[in-house]
C-alpha beads as a LAMMPS data file, in Angstrom:
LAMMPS data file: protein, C-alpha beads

250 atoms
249 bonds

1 atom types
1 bond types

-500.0 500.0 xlo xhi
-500.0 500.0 ylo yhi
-500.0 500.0 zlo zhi

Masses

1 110.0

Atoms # bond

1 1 1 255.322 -352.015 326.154
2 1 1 256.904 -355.351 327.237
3 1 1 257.447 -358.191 324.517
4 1 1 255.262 -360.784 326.972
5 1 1 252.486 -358.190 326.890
6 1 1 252.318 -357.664 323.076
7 1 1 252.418 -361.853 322.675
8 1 1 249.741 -361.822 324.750
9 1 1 247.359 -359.573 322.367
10 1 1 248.669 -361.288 319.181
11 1 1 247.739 -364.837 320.988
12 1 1 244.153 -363.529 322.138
13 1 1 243.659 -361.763 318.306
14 1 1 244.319 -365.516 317.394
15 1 1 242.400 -367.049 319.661
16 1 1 238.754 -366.285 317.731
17 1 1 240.266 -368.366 314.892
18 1 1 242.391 -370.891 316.582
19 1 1 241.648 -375.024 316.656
20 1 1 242.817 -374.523 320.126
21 1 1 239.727 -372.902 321.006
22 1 1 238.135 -375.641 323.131
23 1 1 241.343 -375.658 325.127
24 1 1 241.238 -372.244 326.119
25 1 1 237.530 -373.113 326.756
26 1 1 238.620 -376.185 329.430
27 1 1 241.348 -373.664 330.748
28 1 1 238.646 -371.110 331.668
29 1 1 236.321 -373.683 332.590
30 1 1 238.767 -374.957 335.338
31 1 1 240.086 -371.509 336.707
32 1 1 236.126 -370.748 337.330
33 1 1 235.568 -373.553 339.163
34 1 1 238.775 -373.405 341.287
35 1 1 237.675 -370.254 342.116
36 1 1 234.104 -370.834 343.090
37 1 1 235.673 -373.432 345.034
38 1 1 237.800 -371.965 346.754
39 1 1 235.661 -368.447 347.352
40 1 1 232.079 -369.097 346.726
41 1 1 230.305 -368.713 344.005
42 1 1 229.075 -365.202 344.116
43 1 1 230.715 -363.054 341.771
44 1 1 230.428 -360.274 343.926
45 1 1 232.016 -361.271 347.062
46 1 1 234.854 -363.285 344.952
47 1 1 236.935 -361.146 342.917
48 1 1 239.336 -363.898 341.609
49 1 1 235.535 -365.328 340.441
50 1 1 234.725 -361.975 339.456
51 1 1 237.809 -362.002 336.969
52 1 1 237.671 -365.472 335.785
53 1 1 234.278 -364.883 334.276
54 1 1 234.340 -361.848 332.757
55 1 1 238.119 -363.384 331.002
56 1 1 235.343 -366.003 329.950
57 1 1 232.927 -363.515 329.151
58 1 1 235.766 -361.610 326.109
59 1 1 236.655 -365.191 324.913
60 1 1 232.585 -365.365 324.255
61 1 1 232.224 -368.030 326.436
62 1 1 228.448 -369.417 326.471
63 1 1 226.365 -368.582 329.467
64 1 1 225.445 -371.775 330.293
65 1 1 229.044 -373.378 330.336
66 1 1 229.918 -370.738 333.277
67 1 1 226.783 -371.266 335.017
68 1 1 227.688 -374.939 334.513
69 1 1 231.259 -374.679 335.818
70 1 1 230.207 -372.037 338.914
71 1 1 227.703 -375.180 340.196
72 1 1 230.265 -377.519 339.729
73 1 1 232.654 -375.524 341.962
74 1 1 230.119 -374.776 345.051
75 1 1 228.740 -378.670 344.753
76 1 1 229.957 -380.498 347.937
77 1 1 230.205 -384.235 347.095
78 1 1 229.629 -384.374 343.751
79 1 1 233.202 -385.947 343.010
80 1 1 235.182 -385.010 339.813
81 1 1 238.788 -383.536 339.586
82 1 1 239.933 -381.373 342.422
83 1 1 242.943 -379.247 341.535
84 1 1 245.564 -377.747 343.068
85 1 1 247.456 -374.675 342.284
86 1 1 251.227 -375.054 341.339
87 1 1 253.878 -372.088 340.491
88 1 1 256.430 -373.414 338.542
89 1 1 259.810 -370.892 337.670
90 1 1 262.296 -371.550 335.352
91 1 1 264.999 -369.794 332.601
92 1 1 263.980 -369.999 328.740
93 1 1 266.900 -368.828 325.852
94 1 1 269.215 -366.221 326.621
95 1 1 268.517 -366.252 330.149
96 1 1 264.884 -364.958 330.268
97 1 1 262.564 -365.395 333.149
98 1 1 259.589 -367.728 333.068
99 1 1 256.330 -367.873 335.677
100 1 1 254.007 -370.495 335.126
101 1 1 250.690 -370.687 336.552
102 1 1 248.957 -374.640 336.858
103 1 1 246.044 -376.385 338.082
104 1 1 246.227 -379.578 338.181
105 1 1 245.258 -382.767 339.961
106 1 1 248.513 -384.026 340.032
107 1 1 251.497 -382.381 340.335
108 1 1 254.328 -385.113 339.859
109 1 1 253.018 -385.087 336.431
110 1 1 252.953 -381.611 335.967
111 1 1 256.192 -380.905 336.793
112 1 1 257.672 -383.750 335.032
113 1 1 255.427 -382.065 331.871
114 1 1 256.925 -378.735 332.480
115 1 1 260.784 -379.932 333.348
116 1 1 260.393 -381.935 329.751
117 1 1 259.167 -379.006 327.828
118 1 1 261.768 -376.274 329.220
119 1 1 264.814 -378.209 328.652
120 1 1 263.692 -379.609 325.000
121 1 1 263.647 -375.828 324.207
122 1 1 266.691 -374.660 325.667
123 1 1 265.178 -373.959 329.007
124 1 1 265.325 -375.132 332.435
125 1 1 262.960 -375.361 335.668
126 1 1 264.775 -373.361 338.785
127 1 1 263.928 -373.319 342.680
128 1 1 260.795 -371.326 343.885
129 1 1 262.108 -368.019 344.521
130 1 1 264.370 -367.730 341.828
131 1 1 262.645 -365.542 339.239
132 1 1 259.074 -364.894 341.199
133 1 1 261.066 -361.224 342.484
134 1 1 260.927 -360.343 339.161
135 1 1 257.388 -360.342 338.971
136 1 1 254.438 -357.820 339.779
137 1 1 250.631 -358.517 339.666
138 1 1 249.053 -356.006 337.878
139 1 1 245.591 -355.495 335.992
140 1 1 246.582 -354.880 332.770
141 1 1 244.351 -353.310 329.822
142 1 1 245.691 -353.099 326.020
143 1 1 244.722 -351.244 323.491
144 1 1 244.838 -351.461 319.685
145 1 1 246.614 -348.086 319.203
146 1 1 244.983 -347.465 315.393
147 1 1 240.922 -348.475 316.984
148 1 1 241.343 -345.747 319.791
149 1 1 241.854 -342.441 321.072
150 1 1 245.168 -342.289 322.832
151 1 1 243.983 -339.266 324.825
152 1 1 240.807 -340.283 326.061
153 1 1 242.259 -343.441 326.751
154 1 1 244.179 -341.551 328.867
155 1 1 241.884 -339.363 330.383
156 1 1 239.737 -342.387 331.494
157 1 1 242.548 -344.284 332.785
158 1 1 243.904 -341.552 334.893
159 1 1 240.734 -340.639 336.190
160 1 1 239.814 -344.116 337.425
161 1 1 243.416 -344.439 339.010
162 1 1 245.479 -346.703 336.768
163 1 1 249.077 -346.690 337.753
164 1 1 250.798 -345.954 334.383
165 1 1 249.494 -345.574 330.781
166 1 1 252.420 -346.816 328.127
167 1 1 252.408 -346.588 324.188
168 1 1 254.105 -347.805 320.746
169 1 1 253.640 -347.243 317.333
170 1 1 250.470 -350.318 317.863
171 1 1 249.160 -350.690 320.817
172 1 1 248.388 -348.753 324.483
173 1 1 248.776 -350.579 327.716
174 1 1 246.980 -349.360 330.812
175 1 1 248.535 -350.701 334.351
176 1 1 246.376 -350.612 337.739
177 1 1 247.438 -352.080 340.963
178 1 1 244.835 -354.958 341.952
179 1 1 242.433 -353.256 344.067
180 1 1 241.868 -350.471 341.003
181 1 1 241.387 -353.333 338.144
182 1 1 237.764 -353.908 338.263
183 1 1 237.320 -349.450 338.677
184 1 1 239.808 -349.269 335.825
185 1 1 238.144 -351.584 333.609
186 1 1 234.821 -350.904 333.994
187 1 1 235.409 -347.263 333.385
188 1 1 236.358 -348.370 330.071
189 1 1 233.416 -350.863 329.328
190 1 1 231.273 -348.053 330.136
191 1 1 233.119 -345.392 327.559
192 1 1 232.886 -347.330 324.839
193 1 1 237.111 -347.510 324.065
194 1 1 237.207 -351.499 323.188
195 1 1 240.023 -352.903 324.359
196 1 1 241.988 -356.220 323.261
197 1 1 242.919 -358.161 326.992
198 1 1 242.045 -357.801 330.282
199 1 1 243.379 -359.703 332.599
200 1 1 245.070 -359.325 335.834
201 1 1 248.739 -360.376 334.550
202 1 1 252.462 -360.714 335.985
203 1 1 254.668 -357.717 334.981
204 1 1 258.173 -358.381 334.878
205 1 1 260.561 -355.507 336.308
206 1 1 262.797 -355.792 333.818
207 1 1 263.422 -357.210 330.337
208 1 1 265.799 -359.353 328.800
209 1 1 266.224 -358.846 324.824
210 1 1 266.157 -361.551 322.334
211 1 1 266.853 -361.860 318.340
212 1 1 267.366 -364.684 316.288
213 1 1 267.653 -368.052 316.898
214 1 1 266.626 -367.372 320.700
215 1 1 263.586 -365.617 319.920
216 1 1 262.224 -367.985 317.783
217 1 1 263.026 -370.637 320.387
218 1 1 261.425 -368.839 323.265
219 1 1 257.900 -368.088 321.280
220 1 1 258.321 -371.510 320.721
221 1 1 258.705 -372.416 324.445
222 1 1 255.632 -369.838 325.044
223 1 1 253.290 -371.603 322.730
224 1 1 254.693 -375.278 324.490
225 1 1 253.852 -374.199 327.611
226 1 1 250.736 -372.818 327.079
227 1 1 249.505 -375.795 325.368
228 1 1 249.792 -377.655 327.969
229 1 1 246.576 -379.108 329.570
230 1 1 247.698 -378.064 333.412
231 1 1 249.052 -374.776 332.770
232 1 1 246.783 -372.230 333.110
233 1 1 249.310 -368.552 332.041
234 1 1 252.611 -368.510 331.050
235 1 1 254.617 -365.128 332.056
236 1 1 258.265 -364.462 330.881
237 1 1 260.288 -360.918 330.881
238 1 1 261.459 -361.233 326.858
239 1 1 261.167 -358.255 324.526
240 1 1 261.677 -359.030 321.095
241 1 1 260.516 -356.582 318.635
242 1 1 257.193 -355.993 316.802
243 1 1 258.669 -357.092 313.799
244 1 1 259.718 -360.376 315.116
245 1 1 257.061 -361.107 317.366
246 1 1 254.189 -360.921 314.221
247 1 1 256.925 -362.329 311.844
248 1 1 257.373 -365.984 314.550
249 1 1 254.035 -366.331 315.401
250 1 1 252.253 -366.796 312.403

Bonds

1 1 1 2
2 1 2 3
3 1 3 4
4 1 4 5
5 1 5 6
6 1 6 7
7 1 7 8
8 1 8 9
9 1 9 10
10 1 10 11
11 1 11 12
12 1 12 13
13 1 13 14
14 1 14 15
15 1 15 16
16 1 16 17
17 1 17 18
18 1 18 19
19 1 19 20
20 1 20 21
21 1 21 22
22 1 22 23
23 1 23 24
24 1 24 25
25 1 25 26
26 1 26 27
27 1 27 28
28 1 28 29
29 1 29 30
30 1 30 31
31 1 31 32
32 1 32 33
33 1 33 34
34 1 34 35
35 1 35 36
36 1 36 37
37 1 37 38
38 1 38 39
39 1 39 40
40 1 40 41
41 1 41 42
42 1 42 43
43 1 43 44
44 1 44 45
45 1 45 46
46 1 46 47
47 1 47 48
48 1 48 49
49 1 49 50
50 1 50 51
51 1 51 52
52 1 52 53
53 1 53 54
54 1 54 55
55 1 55 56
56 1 56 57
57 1 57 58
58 1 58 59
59 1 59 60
60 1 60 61
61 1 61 62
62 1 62 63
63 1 63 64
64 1 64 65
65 1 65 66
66 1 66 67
67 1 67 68
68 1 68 69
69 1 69 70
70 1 70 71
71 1 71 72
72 1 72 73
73 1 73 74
74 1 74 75
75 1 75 76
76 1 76 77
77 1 77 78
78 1 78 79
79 1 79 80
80 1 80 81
81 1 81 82
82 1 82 83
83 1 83 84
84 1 84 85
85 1 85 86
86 1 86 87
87 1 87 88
88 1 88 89
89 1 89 90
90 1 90 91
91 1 91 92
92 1 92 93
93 1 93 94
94 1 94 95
95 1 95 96
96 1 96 97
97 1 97 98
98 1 98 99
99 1 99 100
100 1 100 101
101 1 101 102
102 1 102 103
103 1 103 104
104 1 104 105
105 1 105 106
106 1 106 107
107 1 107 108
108 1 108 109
109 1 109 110
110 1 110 111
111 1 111 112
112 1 112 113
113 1 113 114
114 1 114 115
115 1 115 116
116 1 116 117
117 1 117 118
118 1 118 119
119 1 119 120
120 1 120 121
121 1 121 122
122 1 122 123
123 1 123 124
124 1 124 125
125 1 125 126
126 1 126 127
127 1 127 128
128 1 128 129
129 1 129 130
130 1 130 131
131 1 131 132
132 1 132 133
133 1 133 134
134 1 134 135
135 1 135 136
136 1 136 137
137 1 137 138
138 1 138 139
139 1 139 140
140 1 140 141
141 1 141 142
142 1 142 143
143 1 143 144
144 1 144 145
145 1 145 146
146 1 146 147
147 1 147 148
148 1 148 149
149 1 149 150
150 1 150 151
151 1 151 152
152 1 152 153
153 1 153 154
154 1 154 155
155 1 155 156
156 1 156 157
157 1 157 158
158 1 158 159
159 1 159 160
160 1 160 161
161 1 161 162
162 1 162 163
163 1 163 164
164 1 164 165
165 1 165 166
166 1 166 167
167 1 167 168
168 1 168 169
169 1 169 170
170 1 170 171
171 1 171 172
172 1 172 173
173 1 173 174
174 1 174 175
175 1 175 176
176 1 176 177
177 1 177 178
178 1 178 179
179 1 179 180
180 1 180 181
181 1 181 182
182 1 182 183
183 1 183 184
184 1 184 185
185 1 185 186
186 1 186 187
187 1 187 188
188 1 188 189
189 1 189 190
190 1 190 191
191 1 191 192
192 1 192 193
193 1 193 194
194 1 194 195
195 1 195 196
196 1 196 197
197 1 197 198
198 1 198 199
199 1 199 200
200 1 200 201
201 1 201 202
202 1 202 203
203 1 203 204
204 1 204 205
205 1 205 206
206 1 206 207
207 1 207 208
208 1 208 209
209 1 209 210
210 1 210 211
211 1 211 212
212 1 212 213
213 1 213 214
214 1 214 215
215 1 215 216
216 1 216 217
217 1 217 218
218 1 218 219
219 1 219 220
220 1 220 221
221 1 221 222
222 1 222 223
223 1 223 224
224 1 224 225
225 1 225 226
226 1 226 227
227 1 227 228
228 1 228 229
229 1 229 230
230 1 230 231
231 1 231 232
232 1 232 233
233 1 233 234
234 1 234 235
235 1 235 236
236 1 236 237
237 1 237 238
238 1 238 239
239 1 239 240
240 1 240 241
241 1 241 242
242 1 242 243
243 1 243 244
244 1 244 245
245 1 245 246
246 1 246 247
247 1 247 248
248 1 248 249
249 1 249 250
């Protein structure tokens, strides 16, 4: 399994106890209503709607603030922010790849946000184009490894056509293309195998390997990033081991 994917289960495992919890909450909040705005507001006929609510839905998001942010979405005239999506690509420490997602109603600010926190931490923003090939988007489903059956896990994934099925000593990570996501995953919620993300998610094609100094600095640059009001998901191709990862993000 990639080092950005296992970040990504320690930061939701996190996220139950975390004073950031009403940030993820706006972050969701604004992704739903971006998408209802942009597709409708029927789940059913909107996938990237489909998605954003049932992310909402594991991050036990109340019923009402969906509902709430759906409405606000499909109102015409109502006013309020209306945001624009932004890709931003840059390097972090030791040369690894960074993707970042925003919405934002302003993206001179943004990007002066983003330049800012990339070169404070040993980073810097590069032209579109320049890491975005290293990127595919994938559902991706993971596993805690100790809560599950690795063979049924595979048995279900495989016969609700995931892509690949990975494992280390912790965790299991299933991969679908996009169209199989929603099959995948539901296949799952309906067997009863709890899983700890998923989310459709950027997989890098290859990995650049950190220690040290530069690994603290990039989780660093991760959790910057992601704190960041405008920036939706942060993806990056580091792998820094188990140890590590647990050890610098306490």
């Amino acid at each position: 399994m990639s080092g950005h994917s296992k970040w990504s289960s320690i930061k939701h495992k996190k996220g139950a106890a975390d004073a950031k919890r009403g940030k993820i909450f706006t972050k969701l909040i604004r992704e739903i209503t971006t998408a209802a705005r942009t597709g409708g507001g029927d789940p059913e006929a909107n996938s990237r709607l489909r998605v954003a609510i049932a992310q909402a839905k594991s991050e036990n998001m109340p019923k009402d603030n969906i509902e709430k942010a759906v409405k606000k979405g499909t109102s015409v005239g109502e006013g309020g922010e209306n945001y624009e999506e932004h890709i931003y690509e840059g390097y972090g420490p030791g040369g690894v790849a960074i993707l970042i997602e925003a919405l934002t109603d302003n993206n001179k600010r943004t990007s002066a946000d983003v330049r800012h926190i990339l070169s404070r931490l040993n980073g810097n923003l590069a032209e579109p184009g320049s890491v975005s090939w290293l990127f595919s988007k994938k559902g991706c489903i993971t596993f805690d490894k100790a809560k599950v059956d690795e063979d049924r896990i595979m048995e279900i994934a495989l016969d609700a056509g995931a892509e690949d099925v990975t494992s280390d000593e912790n965790e299991i990570e299933v991969l679908t293309d996009l169209p199989s996501f929603e099959k995948v995953k539901k296949a799952f919620d309906g067997s009863g195998m709890m899983y700890v993300v998923a989310e459709i998610s950027m997989i890098p094609q290859t990995y650049v390997k950190l220690e040290g100094k530069n690994a603290e600095t990039m989780l660093k640059l991760m959790d910057a990033l992601e704190d960041s009001d405008d920036i939706q998901k942060v993806y990056a191709n580091f792998d820094i081991s188990d140890r590590d990862l647990e050890r610098l993000s306490q």
